[in-house]
Wavefront OBJ file of the C-alpha trace (Angstrom):
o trace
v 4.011 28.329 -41.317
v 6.270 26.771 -38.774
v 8.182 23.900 -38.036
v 9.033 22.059 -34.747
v 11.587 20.333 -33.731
v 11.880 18.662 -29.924
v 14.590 17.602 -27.756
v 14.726 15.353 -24.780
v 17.549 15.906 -22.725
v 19.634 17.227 -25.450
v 18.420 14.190 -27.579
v 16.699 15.492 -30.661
v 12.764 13.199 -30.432
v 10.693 12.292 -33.434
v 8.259 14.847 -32.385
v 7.284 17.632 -34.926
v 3.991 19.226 -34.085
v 3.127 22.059 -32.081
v 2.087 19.502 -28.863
v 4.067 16.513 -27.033
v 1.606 14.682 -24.902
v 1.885 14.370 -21.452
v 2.880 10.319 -21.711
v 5.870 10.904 -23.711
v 7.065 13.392 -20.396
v 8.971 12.046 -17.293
v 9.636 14.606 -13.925
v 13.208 15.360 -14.003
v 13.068 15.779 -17.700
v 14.209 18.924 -19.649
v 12.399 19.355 -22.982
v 13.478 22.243 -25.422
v 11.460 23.218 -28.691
v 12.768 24.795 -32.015
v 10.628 26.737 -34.119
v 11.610 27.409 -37.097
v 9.260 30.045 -39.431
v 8.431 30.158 -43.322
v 6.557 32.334 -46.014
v 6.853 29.514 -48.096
v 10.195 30.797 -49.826
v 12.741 30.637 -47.114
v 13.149 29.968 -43.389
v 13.579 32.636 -41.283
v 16.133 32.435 -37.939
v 15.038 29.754 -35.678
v 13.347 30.446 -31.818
v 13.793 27.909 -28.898
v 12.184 27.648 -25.513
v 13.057 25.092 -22.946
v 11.135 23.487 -20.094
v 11.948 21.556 -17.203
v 9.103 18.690 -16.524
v 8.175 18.733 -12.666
v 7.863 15.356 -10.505
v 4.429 14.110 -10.480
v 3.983 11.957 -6.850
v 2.761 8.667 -6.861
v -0.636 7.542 -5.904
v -2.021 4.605 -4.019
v -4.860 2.388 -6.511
v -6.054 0.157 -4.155
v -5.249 -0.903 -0.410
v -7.017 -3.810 0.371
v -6.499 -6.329 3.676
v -6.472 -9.671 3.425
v -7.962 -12.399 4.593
v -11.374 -9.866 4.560
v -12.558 -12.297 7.875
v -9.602 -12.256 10.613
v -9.708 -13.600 14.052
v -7.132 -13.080 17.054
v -4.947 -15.683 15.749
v -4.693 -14.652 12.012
v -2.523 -12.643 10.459
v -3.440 -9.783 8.278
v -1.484 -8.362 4.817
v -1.896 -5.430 2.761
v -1.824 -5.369 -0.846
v -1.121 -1.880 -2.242
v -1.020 -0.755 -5.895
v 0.707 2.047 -6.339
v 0.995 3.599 -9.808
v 3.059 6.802 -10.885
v 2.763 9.188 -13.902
v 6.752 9.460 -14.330
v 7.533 6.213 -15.818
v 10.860 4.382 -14.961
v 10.850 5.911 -11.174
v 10.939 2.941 -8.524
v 7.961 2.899 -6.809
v 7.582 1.546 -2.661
v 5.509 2.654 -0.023
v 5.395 2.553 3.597
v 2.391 1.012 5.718
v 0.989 2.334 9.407
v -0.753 -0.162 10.935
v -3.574 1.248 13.338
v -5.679 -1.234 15.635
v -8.553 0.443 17.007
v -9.045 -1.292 20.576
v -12.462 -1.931 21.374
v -12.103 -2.772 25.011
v -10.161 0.432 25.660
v -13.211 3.052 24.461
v -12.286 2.289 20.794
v -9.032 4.191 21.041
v -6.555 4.194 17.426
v -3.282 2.950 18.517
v -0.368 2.702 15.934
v 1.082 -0.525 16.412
v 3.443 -0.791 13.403
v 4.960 1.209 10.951
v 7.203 0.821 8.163
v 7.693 -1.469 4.953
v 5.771 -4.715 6.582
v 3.104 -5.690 4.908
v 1.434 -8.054 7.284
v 0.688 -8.150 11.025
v 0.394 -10.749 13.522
v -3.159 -10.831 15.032
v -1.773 -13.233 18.095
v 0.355 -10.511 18.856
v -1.763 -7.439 18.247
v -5.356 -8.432 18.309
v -8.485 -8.835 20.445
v -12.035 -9.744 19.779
v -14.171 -6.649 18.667
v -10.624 -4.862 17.772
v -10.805 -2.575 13.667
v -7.684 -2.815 12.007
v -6.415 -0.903 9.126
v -3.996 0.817 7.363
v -2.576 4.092 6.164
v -0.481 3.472 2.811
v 2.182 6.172 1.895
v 3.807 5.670 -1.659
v 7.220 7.295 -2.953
v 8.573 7.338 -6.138
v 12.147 7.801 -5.068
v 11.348 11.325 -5.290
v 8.925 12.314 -2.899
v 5.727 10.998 -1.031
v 2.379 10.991 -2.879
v -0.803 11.488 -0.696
v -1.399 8.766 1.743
v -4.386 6.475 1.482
v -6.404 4.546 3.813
v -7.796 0.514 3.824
v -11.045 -0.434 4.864
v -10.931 -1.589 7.948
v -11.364 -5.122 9.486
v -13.039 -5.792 12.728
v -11.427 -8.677 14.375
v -13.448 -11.607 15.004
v -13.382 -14.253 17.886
v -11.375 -17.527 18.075
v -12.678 -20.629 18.927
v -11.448 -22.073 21.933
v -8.794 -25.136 21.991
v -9.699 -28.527 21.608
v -9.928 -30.008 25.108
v -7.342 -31.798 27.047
v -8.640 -34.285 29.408
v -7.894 -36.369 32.344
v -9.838 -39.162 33.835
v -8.817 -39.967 37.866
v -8.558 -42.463 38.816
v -6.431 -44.170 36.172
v -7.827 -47.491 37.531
v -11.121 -47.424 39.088
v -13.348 -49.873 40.911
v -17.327 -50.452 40.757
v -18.884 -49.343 43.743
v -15.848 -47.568 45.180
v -14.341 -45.059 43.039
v -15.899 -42.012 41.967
v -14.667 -40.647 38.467
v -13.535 -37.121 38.353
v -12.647 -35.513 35.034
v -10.088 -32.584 34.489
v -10.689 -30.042 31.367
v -7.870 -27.824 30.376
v -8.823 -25.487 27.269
v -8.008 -22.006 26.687
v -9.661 -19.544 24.667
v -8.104 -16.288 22.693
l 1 2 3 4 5 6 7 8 9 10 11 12 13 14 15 16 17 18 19 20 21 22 23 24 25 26 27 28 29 30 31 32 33 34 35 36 37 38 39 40 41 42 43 44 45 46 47 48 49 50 51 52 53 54 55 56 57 58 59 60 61 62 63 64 65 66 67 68 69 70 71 72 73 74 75 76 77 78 79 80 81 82 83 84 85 86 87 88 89 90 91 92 93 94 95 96 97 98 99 100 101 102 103 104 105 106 107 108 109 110 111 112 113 114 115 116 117 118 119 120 121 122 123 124 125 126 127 128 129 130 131 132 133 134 135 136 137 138 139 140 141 142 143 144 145 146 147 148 149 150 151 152 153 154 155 156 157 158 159 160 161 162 163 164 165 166 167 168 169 170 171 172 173 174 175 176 177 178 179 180 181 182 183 184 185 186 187
């Protein structure tokens, strides 16, 4: 029969059978076993063997845009969940946002990149416009694969509420005609 006996970075565990599970493991970890033999009267000399637990990258969960109906003037945020089989690693990720401009033959522009996880539609969007975005996680180790949103087509705005002006201030029956100004604008 044999006996086992595992360390943890140098740290004897409670672990005595022949497996550790993959949960107990973290990348960057070193992980030595110690067998020990028996014919059931004595021990014989002890072996070890030692392995050195690789980092497993992170992965992206869900990427999912909010508000899911966005017009020119709204603003648009990603929530990410990014999970990672090495516990205790800090997890972050980086966004691309890519607006695929409708008036322009639909061509994918990258309009910001980086830790921002919302984007201004006044500044970015038109009517008829997709927008999404390409979510890269790290575990403070390395990248994981990148994954992409569903994308959003931009809707339209409403126009503004009216301003109006009445000429003549003061007008007379008979003489005056009325004449009415509209300013509005429309995004």
């Amino acid at each position: 029969t044999y006996s086992y006996l595992w360390f943890k970075n140098g740290v004897q565990t409670s672990y005595t059978s022949a497996t550790v599970l993959s949960g107990a493991t973290v990348g960057g970890d070193t992980w030595l076993v110690r067998v020990t033999p028996s014919d059931g009267i004595s021990n014989g000399p002890y072996a070890e063997a030692t392995v050195s637990i690789g980092n497993t990258p992170p992965v992206v969960d869900s990427a999912i845009l909010t508000p899911s109906s966005v017009t020119t003037l709204d603003t648009l945020n990603i929530n990410a969940v990014i999970s990672d089989q090495d516990n205790g690693q800090p997890l972050s990720a980086t966004y691309e946002w890519h607006v695929v401009d409708a008036s322009n033959f639909y061509s994918d522009t990258v309009v910001q990149s980086g830790t921002t996880t919302s984007l201004s539609g006044s500044i970015y969007f038109d009517r008829g416009d997709q927008v999404y975005v390409v979510v890269t996680p790290n575990d403070g180790v390395g990248d994981g694969q990148a994954a992409t949103s569903a994308s959003i087509v931009v809707g339209n705005t409403a126009p503004s509420t009216p301003a109006i002006e009445l000429s003549p201030s003061t007008a007379y029956a008979g003489r005056d005609d009325l004449s009415c100004t509209v300013t509005s604008s429309a995004t």
